[in-house]
N, C-alpha and C positions, 0 to 999 in steps of 0.2 A: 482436354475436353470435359466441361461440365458432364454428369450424368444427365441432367437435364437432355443436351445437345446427342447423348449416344440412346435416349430413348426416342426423340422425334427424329432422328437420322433411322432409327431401325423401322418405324411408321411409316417411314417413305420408302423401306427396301421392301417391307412385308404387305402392306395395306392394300387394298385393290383401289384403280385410279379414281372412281368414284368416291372413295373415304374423306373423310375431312380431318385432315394433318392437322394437327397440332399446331405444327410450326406455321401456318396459315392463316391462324384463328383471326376473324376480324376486331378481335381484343379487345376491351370492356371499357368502359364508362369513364373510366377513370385509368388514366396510366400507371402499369406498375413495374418495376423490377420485378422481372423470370425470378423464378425459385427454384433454387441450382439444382434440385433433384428430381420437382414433378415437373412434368405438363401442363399448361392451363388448365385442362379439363379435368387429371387427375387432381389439381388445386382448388378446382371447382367441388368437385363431388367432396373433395373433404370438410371444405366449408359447410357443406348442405349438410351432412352428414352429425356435425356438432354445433348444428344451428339449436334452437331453443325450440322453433317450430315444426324442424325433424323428429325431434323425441315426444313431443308435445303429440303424434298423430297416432301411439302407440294406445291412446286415449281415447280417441277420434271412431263415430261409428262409420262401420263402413257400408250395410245396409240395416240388420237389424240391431236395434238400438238396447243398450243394456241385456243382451241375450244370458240367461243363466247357462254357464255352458263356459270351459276354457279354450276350447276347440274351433269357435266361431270367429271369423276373419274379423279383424279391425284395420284401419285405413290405415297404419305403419305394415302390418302382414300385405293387404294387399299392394303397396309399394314394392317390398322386397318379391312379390312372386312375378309384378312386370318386371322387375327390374331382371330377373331372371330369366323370363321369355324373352324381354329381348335382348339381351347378351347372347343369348342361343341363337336368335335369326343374326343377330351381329355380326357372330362368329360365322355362319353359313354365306353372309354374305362380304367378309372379309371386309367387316367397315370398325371402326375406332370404339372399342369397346369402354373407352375413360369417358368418352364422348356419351356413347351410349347411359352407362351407369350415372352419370351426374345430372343427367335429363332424368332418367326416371324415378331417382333418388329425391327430386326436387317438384316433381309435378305436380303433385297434391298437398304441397303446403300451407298453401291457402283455401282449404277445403274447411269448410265450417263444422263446428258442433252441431250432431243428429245428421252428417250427410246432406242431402240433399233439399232433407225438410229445411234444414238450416240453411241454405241455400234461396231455396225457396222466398222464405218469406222476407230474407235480406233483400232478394232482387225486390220486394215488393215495398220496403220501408224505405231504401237508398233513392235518391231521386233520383241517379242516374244508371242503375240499374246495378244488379251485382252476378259476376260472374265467376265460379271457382278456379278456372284458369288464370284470367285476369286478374284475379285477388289473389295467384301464386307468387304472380309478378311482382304486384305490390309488396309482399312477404319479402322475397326477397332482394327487392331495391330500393324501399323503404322504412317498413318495419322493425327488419333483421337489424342490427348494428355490428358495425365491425372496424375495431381501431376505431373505435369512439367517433367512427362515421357510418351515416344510414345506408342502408343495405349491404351485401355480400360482395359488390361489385364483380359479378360472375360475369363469366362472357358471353358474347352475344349472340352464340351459337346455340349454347345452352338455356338461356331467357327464350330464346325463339323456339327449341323442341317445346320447353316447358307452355309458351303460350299456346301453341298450335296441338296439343294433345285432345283436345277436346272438340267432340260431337264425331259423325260417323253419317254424315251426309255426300251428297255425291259432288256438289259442288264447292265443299270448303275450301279455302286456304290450305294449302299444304307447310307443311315445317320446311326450310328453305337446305337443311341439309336431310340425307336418308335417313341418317341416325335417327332424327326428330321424328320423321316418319315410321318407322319402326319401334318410340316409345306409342304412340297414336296406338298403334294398330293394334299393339304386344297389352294396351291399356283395356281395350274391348274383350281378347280375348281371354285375358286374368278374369273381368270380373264379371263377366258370363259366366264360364266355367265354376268359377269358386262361387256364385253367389247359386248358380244350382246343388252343389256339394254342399251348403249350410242352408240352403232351404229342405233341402232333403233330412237333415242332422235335424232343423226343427220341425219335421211333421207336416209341411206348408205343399210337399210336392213330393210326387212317386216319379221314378222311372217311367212308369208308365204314360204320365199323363203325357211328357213330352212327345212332339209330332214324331213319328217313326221317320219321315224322309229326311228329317235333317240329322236324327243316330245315324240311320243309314251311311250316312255322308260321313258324319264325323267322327262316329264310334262310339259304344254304349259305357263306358268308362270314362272318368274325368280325366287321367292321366292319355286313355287315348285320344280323346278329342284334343285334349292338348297338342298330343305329338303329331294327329293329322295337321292342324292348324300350322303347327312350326313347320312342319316338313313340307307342308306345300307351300306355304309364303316364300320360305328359299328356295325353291325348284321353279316357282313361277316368278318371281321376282328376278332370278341369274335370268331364265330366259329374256325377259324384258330387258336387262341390262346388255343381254349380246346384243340386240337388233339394234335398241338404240338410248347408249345411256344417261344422255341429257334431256331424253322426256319421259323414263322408265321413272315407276314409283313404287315403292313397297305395298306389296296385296297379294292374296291367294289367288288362285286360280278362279274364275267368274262361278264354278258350281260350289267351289267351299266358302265364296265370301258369300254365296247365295243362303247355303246354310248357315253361317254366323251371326249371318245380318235377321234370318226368321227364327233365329234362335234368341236372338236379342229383345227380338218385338215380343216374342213370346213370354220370355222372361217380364215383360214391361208389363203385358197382359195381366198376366198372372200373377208375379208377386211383387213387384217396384209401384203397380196399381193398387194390388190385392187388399183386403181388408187389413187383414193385421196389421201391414206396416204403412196404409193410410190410416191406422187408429193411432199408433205409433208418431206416426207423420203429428198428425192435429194437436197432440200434447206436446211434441218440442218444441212448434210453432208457437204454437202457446206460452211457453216459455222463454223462447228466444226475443219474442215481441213484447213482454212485458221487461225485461230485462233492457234492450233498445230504449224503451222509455222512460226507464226508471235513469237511466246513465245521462240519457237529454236533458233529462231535470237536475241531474245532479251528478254534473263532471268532473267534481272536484274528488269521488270516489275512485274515477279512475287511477292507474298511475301515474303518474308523471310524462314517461313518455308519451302516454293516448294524451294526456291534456296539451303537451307539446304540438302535435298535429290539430286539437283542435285549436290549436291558436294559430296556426301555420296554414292550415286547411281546409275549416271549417269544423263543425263538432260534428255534423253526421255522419263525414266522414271518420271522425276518430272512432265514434263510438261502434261503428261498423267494423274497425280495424281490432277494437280490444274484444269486440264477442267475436269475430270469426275467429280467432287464436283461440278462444278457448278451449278445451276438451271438455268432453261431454258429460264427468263428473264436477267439474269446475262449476259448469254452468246452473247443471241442478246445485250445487251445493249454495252458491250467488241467490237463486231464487229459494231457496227454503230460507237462508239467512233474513231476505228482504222483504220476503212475502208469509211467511208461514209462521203464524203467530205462538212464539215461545213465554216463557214466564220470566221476568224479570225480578223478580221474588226472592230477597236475599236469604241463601241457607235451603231454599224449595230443593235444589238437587240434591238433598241427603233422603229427599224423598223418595229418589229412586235407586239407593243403594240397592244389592242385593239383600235376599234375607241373610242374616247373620254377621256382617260386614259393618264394623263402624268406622267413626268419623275421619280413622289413621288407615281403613280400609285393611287391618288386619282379624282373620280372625276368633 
């Protein structure tokens, strides 16, 4: 017996019936030969994991943009702390943690330079609209290459958490397994929490300001709010599952999603609204859109592969696809190089040696 065969043979001894087995998976896009020692899933998350646009988000802001400061989350940090939360409700709810890890590993891949701003204003230049989940997708079943064929060919368990991650409304689509459901939820509560604990780090918000009834609830510590969050998602989430587990969904109890959800709005209020990071906001934008126009006039800058899909696809398309990949020192550096007028002055840069430094820059 392959290893492969003695890990999803153990997934069906240990797993609860709800879990999504491995040996199950509704399998990918493209047929392949098992790999005699992982999982699809664990096959998955390794691909995501040494993709280009994994490492690429270590880059990537995750609310505030260029922060001075080593301490301040970036959108690879905030991947790794869902991916953490929810392997913890995973484990409480005894569901597929390979499963889990390569959804959350993978969700924000297609998340633009400057966050949201970047987002923003792509959904406004794209004619058919642009969304960060949806441009995960594309990440990786188009853009990513792999065996010198486009996308990751992940499976279709893990495409569907990654699509379904997004928004926190009452009527959305759900992810079609819990796993998926539980990157959702584990997504909200990361980046509430951490994005209070670095607005606090920059001066933007006190303890105080926040509403007392939803500490009250959740607890006056970031690590506590956490562990109320985890600990009741799985104590109300098993209940749901004993009554009845083919309509039960992943969520806290109605008084703590009560507080998450005015914790969220509040956050929206105050600082995803706020001045600094709508001044923030309007300079990326600014940036992002002159860069979109500069690449429409002149495609042939891209590389090869964006001109490939604009040939295949259209160019708004491509050119949508090479600036959401970017990280957010990339993109500044792209617009100082194209817009920010340098000296082309042969020998002019010995004018800014140091003093004392010449021409061998010995001195």
């Amino acid at each position: 017996m392959q290893v492969r065969q003695e890990i999803e043979a153990r997934e069906k001894k240990i797993l609860a019936p709800w879990a999504a087995l491995s040996c199950q998976t509704t399998g990918r896009e493209f047929k392949e030969e098992p790999d005699p020692i992982r999982t699809c899933y664990m096959l998955d998350r390794d691909r995501v994991v040494h993709s280009k646009s994994f490492r690429r988000l270590k880059h990537k802001t995750q609310v505030f943009i260029a922060p001075r400061g080593d301490h301040y989350r970036s959108r690879l940090t905030h991947t790794l702390e869902v991916n953490q939360i929810a392997k913890t409700i995973g484990a409480g709810l005894n569901l597929n943690l390979d499963l889990i890890e390569a959804i959350a590993l993978a969700h924000d891949v297609g998340h633009t330079p400057f966050a949201h701003a970047g987002e923003q204003i792509l959904d406004s230049l794209l004619s058919s609209g642009f969304r960060h989940n949806e441009n995960s997708i594309r990440v990786l079943t188009r853009v990513e290459q792999h065996k010198g064929k486009n996308g990751l060919n992940l499976s279709k368990e893990v495409l569907d958490g990654v699509l379904h991650h997004s928004g926190y409304g009452n009527n959305e689509n759900l992810a079609g397994t819990l796993e998926g459901q539980v990157i959702r939820l584990s997504d909200k509560i990361a980046y509430v929490q951490h994005d209070i604990d670095d607005s606090i780090r920059a001066g933007l918000l006190t303890l105080d300001q926040i509403p007392r009834k939803y500490l009250e609830v959740l607890g006056e510590t970031h690590s506590k709010r956490i562990a109320t969050l985890v600990t009741d998602t799985i104590s109300y989430t098993r209940q749901l599952l004993e009554k009845d587990p083919d309509k039960a969904k992943v969520e806290p109890s109605p008084i703590v999603e009560e507080a998450l959800r005015g914790l969220r709005q509040f956050m929206f209020e105050t600082i995803y609204r706020g001045s600094v990071c709508q001044a923030e906001r309007s300079r990326a934008m600014f940036v992002v859109e002159h860069l979109f126009h500069y690449y429409m006039h002149h495609p042939l800058k891209m590389s090869p592969l964006y001109q490939k899909i604009a040939d295949e696809e259209g160019l708004e398309r491509a050119v949508v696809d090479y600036i959401s990949g970017m990280s957010d020192a990339y993109c500044i550096t792209l617009f100082q190089d194209i817009y920010i007028p340098q000296s082309l002055v042969p020998g002019e840069e010995k004018l800014f040696l140091p003093v004392g430094v010449d021409d061998q820059g010995s001195n």
